[in-house]
C-alpha positions as CSV (number, residue, x, y, z in Angstrom):
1,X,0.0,0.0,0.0
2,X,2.5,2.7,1.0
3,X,4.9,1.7,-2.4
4,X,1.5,2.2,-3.9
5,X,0.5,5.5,-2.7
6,X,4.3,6.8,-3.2
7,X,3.9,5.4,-6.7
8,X,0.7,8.1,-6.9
9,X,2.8,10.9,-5.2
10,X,5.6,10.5,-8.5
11,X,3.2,10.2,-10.9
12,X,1.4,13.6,-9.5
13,X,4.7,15.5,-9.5
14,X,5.5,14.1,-13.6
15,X,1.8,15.6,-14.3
16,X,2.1,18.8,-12.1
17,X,5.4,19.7,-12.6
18,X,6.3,22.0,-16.1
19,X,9.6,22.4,-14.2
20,X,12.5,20.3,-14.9
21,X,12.9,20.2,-11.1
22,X,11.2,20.0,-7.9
23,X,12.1,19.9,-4.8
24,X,11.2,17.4,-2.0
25,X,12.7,17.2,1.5
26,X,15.7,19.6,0.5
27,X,16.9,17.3,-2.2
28,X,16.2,18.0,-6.0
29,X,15.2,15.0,-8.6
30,X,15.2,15.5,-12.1
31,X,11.9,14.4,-14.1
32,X,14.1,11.7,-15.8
33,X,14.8,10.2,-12.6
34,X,11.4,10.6,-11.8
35,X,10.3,8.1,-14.7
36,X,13.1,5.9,-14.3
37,X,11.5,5.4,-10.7
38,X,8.5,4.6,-12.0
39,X,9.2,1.9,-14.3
40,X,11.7,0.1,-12.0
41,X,8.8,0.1,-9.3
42,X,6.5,-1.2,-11.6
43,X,3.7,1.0,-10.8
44,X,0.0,0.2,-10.8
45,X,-1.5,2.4,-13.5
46,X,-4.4,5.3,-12.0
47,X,-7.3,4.5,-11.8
48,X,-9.8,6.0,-14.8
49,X,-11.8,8.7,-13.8
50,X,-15.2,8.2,-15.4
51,X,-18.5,10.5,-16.2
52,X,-20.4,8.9,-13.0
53,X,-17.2,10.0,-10.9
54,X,-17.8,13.5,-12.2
55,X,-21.0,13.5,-11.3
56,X,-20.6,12.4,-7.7
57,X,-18.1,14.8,-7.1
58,X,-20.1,17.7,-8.6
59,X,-23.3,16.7,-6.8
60,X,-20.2,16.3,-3.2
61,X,-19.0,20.2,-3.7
62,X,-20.8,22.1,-0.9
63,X,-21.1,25.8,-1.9
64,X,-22.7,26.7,1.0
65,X,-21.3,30.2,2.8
66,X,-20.1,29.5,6.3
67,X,-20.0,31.8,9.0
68,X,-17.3,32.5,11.3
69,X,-18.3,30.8,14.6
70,X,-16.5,28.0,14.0
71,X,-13.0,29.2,13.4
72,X,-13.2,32.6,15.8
73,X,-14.3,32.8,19.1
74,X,-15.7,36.2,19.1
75,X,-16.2,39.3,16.6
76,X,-16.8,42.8,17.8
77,X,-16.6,46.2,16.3
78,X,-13.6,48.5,17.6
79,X,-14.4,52.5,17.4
80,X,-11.9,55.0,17.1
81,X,-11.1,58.4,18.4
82,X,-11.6,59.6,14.6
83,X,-15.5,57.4,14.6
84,X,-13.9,54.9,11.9
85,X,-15.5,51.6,13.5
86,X,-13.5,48.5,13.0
87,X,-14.3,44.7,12.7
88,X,-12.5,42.4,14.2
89,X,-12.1,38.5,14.7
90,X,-10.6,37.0,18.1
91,X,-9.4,33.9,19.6
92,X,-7.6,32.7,21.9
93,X,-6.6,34.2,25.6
94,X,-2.9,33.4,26.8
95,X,0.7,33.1,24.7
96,X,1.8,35.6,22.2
97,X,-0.5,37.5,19.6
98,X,-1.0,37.0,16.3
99,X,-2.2,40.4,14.8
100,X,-3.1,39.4,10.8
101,X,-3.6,41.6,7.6
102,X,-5.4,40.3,4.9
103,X,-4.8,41.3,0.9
104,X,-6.3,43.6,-0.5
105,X,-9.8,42.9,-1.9
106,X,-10.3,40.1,1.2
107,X,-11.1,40.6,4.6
108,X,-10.6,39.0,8.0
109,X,-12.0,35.9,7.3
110,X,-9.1,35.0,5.1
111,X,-7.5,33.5,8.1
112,X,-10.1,31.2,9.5
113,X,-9.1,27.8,8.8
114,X,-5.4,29.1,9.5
115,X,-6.7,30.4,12.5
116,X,-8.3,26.9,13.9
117,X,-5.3,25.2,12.8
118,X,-3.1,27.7,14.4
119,X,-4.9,27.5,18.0
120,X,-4.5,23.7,18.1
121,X,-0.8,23.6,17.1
122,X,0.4,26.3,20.1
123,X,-0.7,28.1,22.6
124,X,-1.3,31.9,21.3
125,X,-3.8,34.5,20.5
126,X,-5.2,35.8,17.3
127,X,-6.7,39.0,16.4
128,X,-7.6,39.5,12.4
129,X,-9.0,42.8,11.7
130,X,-11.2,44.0,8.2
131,X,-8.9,46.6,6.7
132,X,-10.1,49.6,5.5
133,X,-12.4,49.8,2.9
134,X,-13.2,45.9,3.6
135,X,-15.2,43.1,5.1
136,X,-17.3,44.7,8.0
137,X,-15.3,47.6,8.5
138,X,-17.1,51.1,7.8
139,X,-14.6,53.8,8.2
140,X,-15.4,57.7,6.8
141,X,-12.9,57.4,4.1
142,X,-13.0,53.7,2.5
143,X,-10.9,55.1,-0.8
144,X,-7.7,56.0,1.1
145,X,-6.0,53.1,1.1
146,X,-2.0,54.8,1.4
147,X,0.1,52.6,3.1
148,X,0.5,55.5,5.8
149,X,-3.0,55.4,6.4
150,X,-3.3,51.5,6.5
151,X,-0.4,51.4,9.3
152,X,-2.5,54.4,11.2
153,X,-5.5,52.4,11.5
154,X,-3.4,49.0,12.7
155,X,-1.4,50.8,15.3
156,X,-5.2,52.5,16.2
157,X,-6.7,49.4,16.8
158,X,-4.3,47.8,19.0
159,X,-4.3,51.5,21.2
160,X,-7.9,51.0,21.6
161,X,-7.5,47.1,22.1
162,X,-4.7,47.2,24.4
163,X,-3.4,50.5,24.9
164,X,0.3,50.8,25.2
165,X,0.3,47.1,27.3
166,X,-0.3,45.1,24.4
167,X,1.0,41.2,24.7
168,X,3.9,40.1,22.9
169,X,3.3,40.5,19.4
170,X,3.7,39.3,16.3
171,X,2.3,40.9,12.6
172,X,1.1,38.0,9.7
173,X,0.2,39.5,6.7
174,X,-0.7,38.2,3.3
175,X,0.4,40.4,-0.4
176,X,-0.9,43.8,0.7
177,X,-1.1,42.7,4.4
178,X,2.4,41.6,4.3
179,X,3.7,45.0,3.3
180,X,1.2,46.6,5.4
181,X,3.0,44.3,8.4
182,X,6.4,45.1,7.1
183,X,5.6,48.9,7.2
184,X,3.7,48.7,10.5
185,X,6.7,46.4,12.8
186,X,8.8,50.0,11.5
187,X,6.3,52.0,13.0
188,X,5.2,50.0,15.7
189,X,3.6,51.4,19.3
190,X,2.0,48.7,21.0
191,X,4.3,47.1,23.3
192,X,6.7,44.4,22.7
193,X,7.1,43.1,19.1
194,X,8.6,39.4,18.5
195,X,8.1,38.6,14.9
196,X,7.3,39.4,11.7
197,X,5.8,36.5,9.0
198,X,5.4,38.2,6.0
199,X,3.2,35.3,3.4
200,X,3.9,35.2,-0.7
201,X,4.8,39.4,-1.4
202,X,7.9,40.1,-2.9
203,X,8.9,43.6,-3.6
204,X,10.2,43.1,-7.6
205,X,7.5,40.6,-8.8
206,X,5.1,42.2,-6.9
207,X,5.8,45.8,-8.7
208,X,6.3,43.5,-11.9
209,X,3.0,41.9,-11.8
210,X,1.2,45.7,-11.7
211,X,1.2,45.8,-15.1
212,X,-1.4,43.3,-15.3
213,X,-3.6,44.1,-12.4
214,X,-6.2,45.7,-14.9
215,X,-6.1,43.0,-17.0
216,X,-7.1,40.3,-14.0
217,X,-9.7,42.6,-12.3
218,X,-11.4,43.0,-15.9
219,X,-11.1,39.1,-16.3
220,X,-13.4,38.9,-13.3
221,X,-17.3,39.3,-12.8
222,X,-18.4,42.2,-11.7
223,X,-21.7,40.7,-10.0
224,X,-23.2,37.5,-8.9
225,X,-26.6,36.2,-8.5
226,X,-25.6,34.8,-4.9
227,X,-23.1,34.1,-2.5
228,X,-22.9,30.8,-3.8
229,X,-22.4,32.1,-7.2
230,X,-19.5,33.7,-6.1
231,X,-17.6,30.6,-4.1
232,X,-18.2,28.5,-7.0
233,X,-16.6,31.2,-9.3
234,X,-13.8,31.8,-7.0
235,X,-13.1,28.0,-6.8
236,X,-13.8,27.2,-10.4
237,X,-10.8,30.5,-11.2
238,X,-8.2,28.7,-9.1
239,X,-8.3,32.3,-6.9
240,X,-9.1,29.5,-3.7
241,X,-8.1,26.1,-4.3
242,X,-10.0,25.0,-0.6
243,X,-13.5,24.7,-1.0
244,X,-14.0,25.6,3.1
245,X,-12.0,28.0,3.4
246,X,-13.5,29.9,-0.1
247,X,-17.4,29.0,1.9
248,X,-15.7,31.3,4.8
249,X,-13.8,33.4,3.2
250,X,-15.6,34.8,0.1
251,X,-19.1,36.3,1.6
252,X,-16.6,38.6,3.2
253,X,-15.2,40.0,0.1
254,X,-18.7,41.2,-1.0
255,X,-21.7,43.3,-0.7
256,X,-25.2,43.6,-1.1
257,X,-25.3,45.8,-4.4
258,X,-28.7,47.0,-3.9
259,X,-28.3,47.8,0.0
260,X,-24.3,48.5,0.3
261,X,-24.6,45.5,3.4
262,X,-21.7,43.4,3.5
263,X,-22.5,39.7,2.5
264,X,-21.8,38.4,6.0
265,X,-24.4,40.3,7.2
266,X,-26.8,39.2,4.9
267,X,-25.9,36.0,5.7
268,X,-26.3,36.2,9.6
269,X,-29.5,37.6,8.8
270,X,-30.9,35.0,6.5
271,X,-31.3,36.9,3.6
272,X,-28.6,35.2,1.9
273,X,-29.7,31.6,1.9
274,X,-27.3,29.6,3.4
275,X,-28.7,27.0,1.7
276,X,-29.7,26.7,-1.9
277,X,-28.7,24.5,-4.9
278,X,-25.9,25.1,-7.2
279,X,-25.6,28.1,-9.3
280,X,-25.9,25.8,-12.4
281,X,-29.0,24.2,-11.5
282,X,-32.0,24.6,-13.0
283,X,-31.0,24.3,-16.7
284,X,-28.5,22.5,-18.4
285,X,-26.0,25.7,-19.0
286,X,-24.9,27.9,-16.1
287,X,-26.1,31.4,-15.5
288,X,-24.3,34.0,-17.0
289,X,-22.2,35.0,-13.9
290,X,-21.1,31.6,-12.8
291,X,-19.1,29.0,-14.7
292,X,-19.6,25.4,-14.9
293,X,-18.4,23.1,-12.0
294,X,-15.4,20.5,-13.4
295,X,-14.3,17.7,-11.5
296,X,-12.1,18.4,-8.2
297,X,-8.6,17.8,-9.0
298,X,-8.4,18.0,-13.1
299,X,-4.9,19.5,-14.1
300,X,-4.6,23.0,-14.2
301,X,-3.4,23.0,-18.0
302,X,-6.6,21.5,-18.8
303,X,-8.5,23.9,-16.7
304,X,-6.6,26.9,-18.9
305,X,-7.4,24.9,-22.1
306,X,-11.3,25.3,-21.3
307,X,-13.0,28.4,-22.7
308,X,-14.4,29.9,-19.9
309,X,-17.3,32.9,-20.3
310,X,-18.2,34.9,-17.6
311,X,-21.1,37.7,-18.5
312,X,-20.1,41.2,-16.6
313,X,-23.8,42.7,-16.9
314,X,-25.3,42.8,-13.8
315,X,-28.6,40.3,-13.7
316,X,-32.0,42.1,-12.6
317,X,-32.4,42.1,-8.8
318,X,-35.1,41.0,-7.6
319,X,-37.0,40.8,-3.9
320,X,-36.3,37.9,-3.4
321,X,-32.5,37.1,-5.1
322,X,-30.3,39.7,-3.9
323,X,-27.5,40.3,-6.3
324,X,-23.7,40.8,-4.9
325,X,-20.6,43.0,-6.0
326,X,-17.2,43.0,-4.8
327,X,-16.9,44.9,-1.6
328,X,-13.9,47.2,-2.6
329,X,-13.6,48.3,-6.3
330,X,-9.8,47.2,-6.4
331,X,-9.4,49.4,-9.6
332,X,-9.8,52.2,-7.6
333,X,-7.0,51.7,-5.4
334,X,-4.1,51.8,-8.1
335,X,-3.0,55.1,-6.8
336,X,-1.8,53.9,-3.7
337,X,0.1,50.3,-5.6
338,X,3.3,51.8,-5.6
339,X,3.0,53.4,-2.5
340,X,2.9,49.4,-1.0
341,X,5.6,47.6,-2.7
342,X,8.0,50.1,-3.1
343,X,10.8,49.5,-1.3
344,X,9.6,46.5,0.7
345,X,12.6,44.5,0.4
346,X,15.1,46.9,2.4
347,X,12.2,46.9,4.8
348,X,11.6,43.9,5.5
349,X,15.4,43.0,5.7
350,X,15.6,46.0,8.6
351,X,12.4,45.0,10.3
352,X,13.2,45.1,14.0
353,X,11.9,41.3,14.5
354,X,12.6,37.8,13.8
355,X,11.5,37.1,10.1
356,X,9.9,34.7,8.3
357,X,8.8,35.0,4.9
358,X,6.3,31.9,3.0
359,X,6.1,31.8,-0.5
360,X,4.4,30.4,-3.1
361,X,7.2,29.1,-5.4
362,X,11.0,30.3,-5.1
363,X,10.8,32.4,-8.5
364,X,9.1,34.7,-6.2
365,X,12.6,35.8,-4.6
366,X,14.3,39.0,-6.1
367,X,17.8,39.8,-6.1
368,X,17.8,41.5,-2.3
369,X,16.2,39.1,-0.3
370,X,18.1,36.1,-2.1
371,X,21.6,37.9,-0.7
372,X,19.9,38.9,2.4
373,X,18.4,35.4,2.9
374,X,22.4,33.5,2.3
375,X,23.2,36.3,5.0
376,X,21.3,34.7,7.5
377,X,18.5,37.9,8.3
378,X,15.8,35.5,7.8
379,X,13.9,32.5,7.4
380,X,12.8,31.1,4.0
381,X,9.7,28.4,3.8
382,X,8.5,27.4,0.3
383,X,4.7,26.6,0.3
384,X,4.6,24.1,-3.0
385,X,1.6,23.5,-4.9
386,X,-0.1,26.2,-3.5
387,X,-1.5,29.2,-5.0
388,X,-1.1,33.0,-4.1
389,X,-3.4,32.6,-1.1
390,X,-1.0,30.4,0.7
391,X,-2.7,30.3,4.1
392,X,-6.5,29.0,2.5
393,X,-5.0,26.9,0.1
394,X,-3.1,24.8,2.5
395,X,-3.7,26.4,6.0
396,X,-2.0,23.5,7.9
397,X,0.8,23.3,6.2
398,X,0.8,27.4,7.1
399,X,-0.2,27.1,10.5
400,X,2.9,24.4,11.1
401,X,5.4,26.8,9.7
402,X,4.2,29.8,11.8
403,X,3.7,27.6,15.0
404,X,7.6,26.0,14.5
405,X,8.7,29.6,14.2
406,X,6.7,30.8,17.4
407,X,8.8,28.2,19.5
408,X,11.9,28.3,18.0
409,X,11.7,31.8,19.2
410,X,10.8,30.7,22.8
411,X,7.4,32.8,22.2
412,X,5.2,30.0,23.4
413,X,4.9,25.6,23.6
414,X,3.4,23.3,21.8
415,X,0.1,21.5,21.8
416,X,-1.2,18.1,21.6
417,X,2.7,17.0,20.8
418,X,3.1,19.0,17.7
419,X,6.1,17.9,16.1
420,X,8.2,21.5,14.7
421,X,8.9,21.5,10.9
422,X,12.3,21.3,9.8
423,X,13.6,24.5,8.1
424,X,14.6,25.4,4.6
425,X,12.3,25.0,1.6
């Protein structure tokens, strides 16, 4: 059995893999070697995956939004001296904190399956807040989005959390959270800061990849006929490759677009049905703002291959089907781009905290942080077969890095005899 399922594992890295490398425990195999492998194991061949197959596993896909119960242990609403309310999410009541920053265009919820896994790995707190101009958060300005500003309201939040006698520490941020946490742990005010973990943001491919911001955003629906419409889009794009963490994670990245309520509340209300079949049913072709479900685990080049429409005209709202928009217009937020890349690099490599950075895939590394990584000033962990939400995709496999890093730092103790990850990539 296990030679059978390592058989599987090979097989999976030959079909995944355009590389002419991977690399597995530290060591790297070419795909020759790879084959060779194969055939002097003999392997059994994979098993066909048939229409009926399909079926079941498309009737098995649960669109259904979640709520946050399960993964937080309370939300509340945080005013500031200047009236801006903010939301939070909370766990946890003893060890170090975890303050997290989400990317732009998400919310808070982005970390609720890292969070449960988190809180079962070590002992530690967990505070994820709804950036401006997201999720729950209703602040007077939602369009200034400066990175000055963002760091304003983090350092805000924990004043009016904790005053100056905040616990130890440390900032987790995701693409724009991870620059926000890079530029907040310079500007820091909140009592004692121990770390830094800065998740799949780069300063040079970041600024690279600008270019082509308009071109994804326009590639995108602008509206969906429900909730559900919008998890099975966001799963069916690759933009969430875990279908409970997209069921959690997506109602808080839009709104009502005839009320301006965020999703989340519609859903705690009832109004959005936290039931309800599949956005395909009811016909045999989807509705113009969802695309078809394929079978869980078909190859991403086939997935490309597929033509895949997506109507951008809003359908007609009616009483009883709400209809749902992005909460943020990310388009409008391109004057402030530059403002949160720029420079990262240097930053991060002078943060005044132990550092940790997770990536994606190791193309991701510029020129600075490769020297400054051989020098020692941080920590490197490679998240394969991931996408660029790292911590939903595979939010254990997150969880284990940040919880080895909080005791190799002596910060807090394991749980439940979790075994610490090895380092490198």
């Amino acid at each position: 059995m296990i030679r059978q399922l390592y058989c599987y594992q090979l097989l999976d890295v030959i079909k995944n893999r355009s590389s002419c490398h991977v690399l597995a425990g530290g060591h790297s195999f070419a795909m020759s070697s790879l084959q060779k492998q194969l055939q002097k194991m003999k392997c059994p061949t994979l098993p066909p995956v048939g229409p009926s197959s399909s079926r079941s596993r498309r009737q098995a896909r649960d669109l259904t939004p979640a709520t946050w119960q399960r993964y937080f242990a309370s939300a509340q609403e945080v005013r500031l001296e200047s009236g801006d309310v903010f939301h939070v999410y909370r766990a946890g009541s003893a060890g170090p904190l975890l303050v997290l920053l989400h990317g732009g265009g998400y919310s808070g919820l982005t970390w609720s399956l890292f969070t449960e896994e988190i809180m079962s790995r070590v002992e530690c707190q967990v505070l994820a807040i709804d950036l401006r101009g997201h999720g729950e958060t209703a602040t007077a300005d939602e369009h200034d989005l400066s990175m000055e500003r963002l760091v304003s309201d983090v350092n805000g939040v924990m004043c009016a959390l904790f005053g100056s006698d905040a616990p130890p520490t440390v900032l987790v941020g995701h693409s724009m959270g991870g620059a926000l946490a890079v530029h907040t742990a310079h500007a820091w005010s909140a009592g004692p800061l121990v770390g830094l973990v800065v998740i799949d943001v780069v300063e040079g491919t970041a600024l690279d990849a600008l270019s082509a911001m308009h071109t994804f955003l326009r590639g995108r629906p602008d509206h969906f006929r429900s909730v559900q419409n919008a998890i099975e889009w966001c799963l069916k794009s690759g933009a969430v490759r875990n279908s409970e963490s997209a069921r959690v994670s997506v109602p808080g990245q839009l709104k009502n677009l005839r009320t301006g309520v965020p999703a989340t509340r519609d859903i705690a209300s009832g109004l959005a049905s936290a039931g309800g079949g599949s956005p395909t049913a009811g016909g045999a072709h989807p509705p113009a703002d969802t695309i078809a479900e394929e079978e869980e685990g078909q190859e991403k080049d086939q997935e490309s291959a597929e033509q895949q429409t997506v109507a951008h005209s809003p359908p007609s709202p009616t009483a009883d089907q709400p209809v749902y928009t992005w909460r943020i217009d990310l388009a409008s937020t391109e004057p402030h781009w530059q403002g949160w890349f720029r420079g990262l690099s240097p930053l991060f490599l002078s943060a005044p905290a132990p550092k940790v950075l997770l990536l994606a895939g190791i193309d991701r590394l510029d020129r600075e942080l490769s020297v400054g990584q051989m020098q020692g000033k941080f920590q490197i962990q490679v998240v394969p077969r991931s996408g660029h939400v790292v911590h939903e995709d595979v939010p254990d496999r997150v969880a284990g890095i940040v919880a080895t890093f909080l005791i190799r730092q002596r910060l807090t103790h394991a749980l439940d005899g979790f075994q610490t990850i090895p380092p490198g990539c």
